[in-house]
N, C-alpha and C positions, 0 to 999 in steps of 0.2 A: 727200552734199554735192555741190553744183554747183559747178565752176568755169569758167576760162574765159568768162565772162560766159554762163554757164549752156550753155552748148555741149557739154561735161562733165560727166556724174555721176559721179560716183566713190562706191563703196561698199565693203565689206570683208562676206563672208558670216558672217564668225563677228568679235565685237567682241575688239579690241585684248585688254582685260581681258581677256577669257572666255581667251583664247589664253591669257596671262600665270599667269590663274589654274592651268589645267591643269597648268603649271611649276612650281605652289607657289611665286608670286612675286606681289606687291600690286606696285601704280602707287608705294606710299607706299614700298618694298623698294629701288626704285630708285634711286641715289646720284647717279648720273654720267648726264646726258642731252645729249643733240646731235643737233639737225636737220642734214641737208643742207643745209638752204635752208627757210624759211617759206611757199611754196604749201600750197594746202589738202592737196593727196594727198598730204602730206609731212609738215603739220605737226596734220592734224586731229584726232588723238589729243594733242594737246601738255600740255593743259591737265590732263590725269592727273597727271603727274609735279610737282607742285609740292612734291614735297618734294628734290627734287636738285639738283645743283649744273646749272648751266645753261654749253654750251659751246660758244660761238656766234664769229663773225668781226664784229670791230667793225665793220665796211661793214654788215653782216648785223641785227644787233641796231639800228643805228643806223636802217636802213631801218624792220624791224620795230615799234622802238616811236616811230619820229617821226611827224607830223604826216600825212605822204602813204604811209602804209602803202598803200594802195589802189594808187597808182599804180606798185603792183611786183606788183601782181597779190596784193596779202595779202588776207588777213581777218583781221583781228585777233581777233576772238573766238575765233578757231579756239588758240590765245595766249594771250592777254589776262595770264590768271593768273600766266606765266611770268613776268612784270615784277618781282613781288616774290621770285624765285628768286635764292640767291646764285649770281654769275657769272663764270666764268671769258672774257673777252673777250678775244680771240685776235688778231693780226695776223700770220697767217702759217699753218705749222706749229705743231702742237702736242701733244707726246708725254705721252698722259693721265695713266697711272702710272709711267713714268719706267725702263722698263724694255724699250720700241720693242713690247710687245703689244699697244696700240693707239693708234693715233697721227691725229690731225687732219691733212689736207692742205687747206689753201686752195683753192679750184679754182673762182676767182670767174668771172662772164661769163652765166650760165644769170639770178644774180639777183646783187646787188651783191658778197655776203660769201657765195657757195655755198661748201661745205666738201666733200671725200669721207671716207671715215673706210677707214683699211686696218687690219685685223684680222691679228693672227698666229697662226695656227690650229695646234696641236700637229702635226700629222700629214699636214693641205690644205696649210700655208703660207701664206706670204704672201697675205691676199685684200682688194683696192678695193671696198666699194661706192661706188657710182656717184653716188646719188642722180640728177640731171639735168643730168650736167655731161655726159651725151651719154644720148640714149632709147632709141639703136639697136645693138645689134651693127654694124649697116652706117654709121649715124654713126659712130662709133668706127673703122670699119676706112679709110672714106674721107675722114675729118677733115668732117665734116659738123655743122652747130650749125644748131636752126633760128634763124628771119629773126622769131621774138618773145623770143629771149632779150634779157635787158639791155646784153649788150654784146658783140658778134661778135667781134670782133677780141680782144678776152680771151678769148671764151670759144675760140675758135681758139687758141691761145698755152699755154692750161691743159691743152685736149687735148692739145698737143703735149707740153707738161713731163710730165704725167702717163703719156703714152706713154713717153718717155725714164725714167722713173721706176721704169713698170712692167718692161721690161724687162732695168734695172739690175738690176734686186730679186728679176725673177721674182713678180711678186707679178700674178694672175689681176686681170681687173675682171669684179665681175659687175655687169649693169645692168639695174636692178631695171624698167623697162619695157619688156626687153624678151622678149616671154610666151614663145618657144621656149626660149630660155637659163632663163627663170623655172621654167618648168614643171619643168625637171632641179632645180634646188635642191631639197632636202627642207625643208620649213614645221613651222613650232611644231606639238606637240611633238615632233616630230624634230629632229636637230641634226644637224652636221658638226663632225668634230675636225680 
């Protein structure tokens, strides 16, 4: 898929499914689903999961299925299907199963309603993904957003909460663009507890 106004391809060597499958898990298995944010690298797989609940930030969803999708950098087909998903619409935090093991963080700025999602991992701990609420290790460590997100100055403010957050918590970020921190992770089917 291109984005970026084709500036960008983005591709995955091995498909989303194919991964899934290996796990003995269907698109359809899935309950619980939540983007980051609606760019293509983010949300291009989306349209699998229409059988889950959808768990999205009303800035976010609002974007997504109104009128000027385009103009936040969407594609809605990349989507489309998710419309008819039942939805959990969030303004804020939002703690999934009700027990702090995984919990929604707001972390608008990158696109209206961006969201991080922090995992509580038996044995890692506390873990942020990122999605794009920073692409860099060096973003991150120097408060740096770039100058095509939605909103700087949020998104400057998010990194900051999120900073504060993280080191209440203890809780790692990993940030999924960026490839030397990515390359440590271990990829489906491997896992981390």
């Amino acid at each position: 898929m291109s984005v970026a106004g084709g500036a960008i391809t983005v591709f995955m060597k091995k498909p989303l499914a194919d991964s899934l499958k290996e796990l003995g898990v269907t698109p359809a298995d899935i309950k619980h689903f939540a983007l980051s944010h609606a760019h293509g690298d983010h949300a291009g797989n989306a349209n699998l999961f229409t059988a889950a609940t959808l768990y999205v930030q009303r800035a976010e969803y609002a974007a997504m299925f109104g009128p000027d999708a385009q103009k936040f950098g969407f594609v809605a087909a990349n989507y489309d299907k998710l419309r008819a998903n039942p939805a959990m619409i969030i303004d804020g935090d939002y703690d999934v199963f009700g027990d702090g093991s995984v919990t929604i963080k707001a972390a608008p700025g990158h696109t209206p309603g961006h969201q991080v999602l922090v995992v509580r991992l038996p044995k890692t701990g506390p873990v942020m993904l990122s999605g794009d609420m920073v692409h860099l290790q060096h973003s991150w460590n120097y408060r740096v957003a770039p100058s095509f997100n939605f909103n700087i100055p949020q998104s400057m403010a998010t990194i900051d909460e999120m900073k504060a957050y993280a080191q209440r918590t203890g809780t790692q970020l990993w940030i999924n663009h960026d490839r030397e921190q990515m390359a440590k992770i271990p990829k489906a089917p491997l896992f981390i507890q």
